[in-house]
C-alpha positions, 0 to 999 in steps of 0.5 A: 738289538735296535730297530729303526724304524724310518717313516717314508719322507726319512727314507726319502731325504735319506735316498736324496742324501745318497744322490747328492753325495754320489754327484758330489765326485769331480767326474761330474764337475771337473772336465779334466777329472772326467777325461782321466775317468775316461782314459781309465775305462777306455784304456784300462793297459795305457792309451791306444790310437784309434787311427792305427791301433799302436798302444806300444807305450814307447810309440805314444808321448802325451803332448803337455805344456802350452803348444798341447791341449789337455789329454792330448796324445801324439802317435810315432807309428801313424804321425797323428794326434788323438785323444780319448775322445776320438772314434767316439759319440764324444768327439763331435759333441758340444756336451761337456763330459762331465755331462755325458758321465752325469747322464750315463750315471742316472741312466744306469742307477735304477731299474726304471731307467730315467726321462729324457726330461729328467736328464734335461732338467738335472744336468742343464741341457734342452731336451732335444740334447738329453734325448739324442745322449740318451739314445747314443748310451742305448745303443752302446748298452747293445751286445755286439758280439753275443756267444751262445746262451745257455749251455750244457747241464744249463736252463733257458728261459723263453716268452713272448710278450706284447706291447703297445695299442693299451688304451682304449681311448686312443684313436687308433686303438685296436683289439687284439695282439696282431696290433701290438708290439711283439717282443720275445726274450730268452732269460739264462735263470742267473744269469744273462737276457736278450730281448728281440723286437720282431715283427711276427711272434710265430713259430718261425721267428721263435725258432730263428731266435732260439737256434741262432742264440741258445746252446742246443745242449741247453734245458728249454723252459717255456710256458705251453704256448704251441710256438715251442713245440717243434722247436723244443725237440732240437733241443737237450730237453724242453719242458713247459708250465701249465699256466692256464686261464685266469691265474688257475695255472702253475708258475712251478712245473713237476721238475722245477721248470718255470719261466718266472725270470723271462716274465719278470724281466718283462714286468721290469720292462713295461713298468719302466716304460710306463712310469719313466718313458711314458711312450715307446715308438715302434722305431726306437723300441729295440733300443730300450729292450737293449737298456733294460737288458743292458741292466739287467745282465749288469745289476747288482744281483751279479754283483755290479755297481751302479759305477761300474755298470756306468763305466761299462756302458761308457766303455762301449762308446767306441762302437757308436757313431754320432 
């Protein structure tokens, strides 16, 4: 058997070799390749106006030659013309898409998520460009329609956290968590996260959340925190952790329950915010829960690529208005 060993520049050159080849696909150098690419995510069974809504394939023609621009599609039912990009963050937009397919794609290829700074420099646009892009992907990364999670038979994960007013030599800086952001996320173990913004972590507001998105037949886990207790009974069973003091707690409870998910999802989330983005404002914070969710309930471990989580982040434009 062979063992190699790389030292860390190896696998550095080796992960840059990875990424240069991975942009070196025409979707992020040819704008007809990217438009196609497009065409392909958003209309997966032939094209669909987005005036009328025909997609009957003998009531739409592709305009071709020189009185018709490239992908350019003519619709009998309604008399208008469309392309893919219309409806669109894409249709007012001076970005090249092979730009925009470059940026989704660094966006969605790690966990941390990127800069807008990085994507400024990468794919050659000011900054004030890359991070307006960066927050019209965010908000197509947004569930629209969410069923409930959980289930019969199945487990859900809830925690709250806080976020924000960490150091001490800011100006404005104040002891306590009342002077934080206050974040709660409810995890299903394998599988889907959802995370909240809210301006108060009290019973209350926990309970709006939990009734309004987990099954009532679903197993509630949560750490001892009294913001679950009334809640608890409304569900099929609620089970908690001690964790205790100063790391003197239980991570695992007598029947195997655990919020470990919900807490590494926020471990993800403030490394990210910390290492990539540096800063999150209170305004924009609903939107980078949406990202790292996004990731999350679209990562690998559920057997999703870094193409395809693109493509389904991409596929969602639709929804966003420019």
């Amino acid at each position: 058997m062979r063992i190699y060993i790389l030292d860390k520049s190896s696998h550095m050159a080796h992960v840059r070799g990875m990424k240069k080849a991975t942009f070196q696909n025409p979707i992020f150098h040819n704008e007809d390749k990217a438009r196609e690419a497009l065409e392909a995510v958003r209309w997966p069974d032939g094209p669909v106006c987005p005036h009328c809504g025909n997609s009957h394939e003998d009531k739409i023609a592709k305009l071709e030659g020189k009185s018709g621009r490239p992908g350019l599609y003519w619709c009998h039912e309604c008399k208008g013309q469309f392309t893919v990009t219309v409806g669109t963050v894409f249709e007012r937009s001076k970005v090249p898409l092979t730009k925009w397919w470059m940026a989704a794609h660094m966006l969605n290829s790690g966990k941390n998520g990127v800069s807008a700074h990085e994507i400024h420099r990468t794919i050659g646009v000011t900054y004030k460009t890359a991070w307006f892009m960066m927050h019209r992907l965010r908000e197509a990364m947004i569930e629209a329609n969410p069923g409930p999670m959980g289930g019969p038979g199945s487990k859900v994960q809830a925690d709250e956290s806080y976020y924000g007013n960490t150091s001490k030599r800011a100006k404005h800086y104040r002891k306590g968590h009342r002077h934080k952001n206050k974040i709660v996320a409810l995890v299903e173990p394998k599988g889907r996260v959802r995370a909240f913004h809210v301006d108060k972590a009290n019973a209350d507001s926990v309970r709006e959340l939990l009734v309004t998105n987990v099954h009532r037949t679903s197993e509630l886990h949560t750490d001892e925190s009294k913001l679950y207790t009334l809640v608890g009974k409304e569900f099929a069973a609620h089970k908690t952790v001690e964790h205790g003091w100063n790391q003197r707690g239980y991570y695992v409870g007598k029947d195997g329950q655990t919020t470990n998910n919900v807490e590494n999802f926020f471990g993800v989330f403030k490394r990210g915010i910390k290492g990539s983005y540096v800063f999150c404002s209170e305004q924009h914070l609903h939107r980078y829960l949406a990202e790292f969710a996004f990731r999350y309930n679209n990562r690998s471990g559920l057997g999703v690529s870094d193409g395809e989580r693109t493509a389904i982040a991409l596929k969602r434009v639709s929804r966003v208005s420019a």
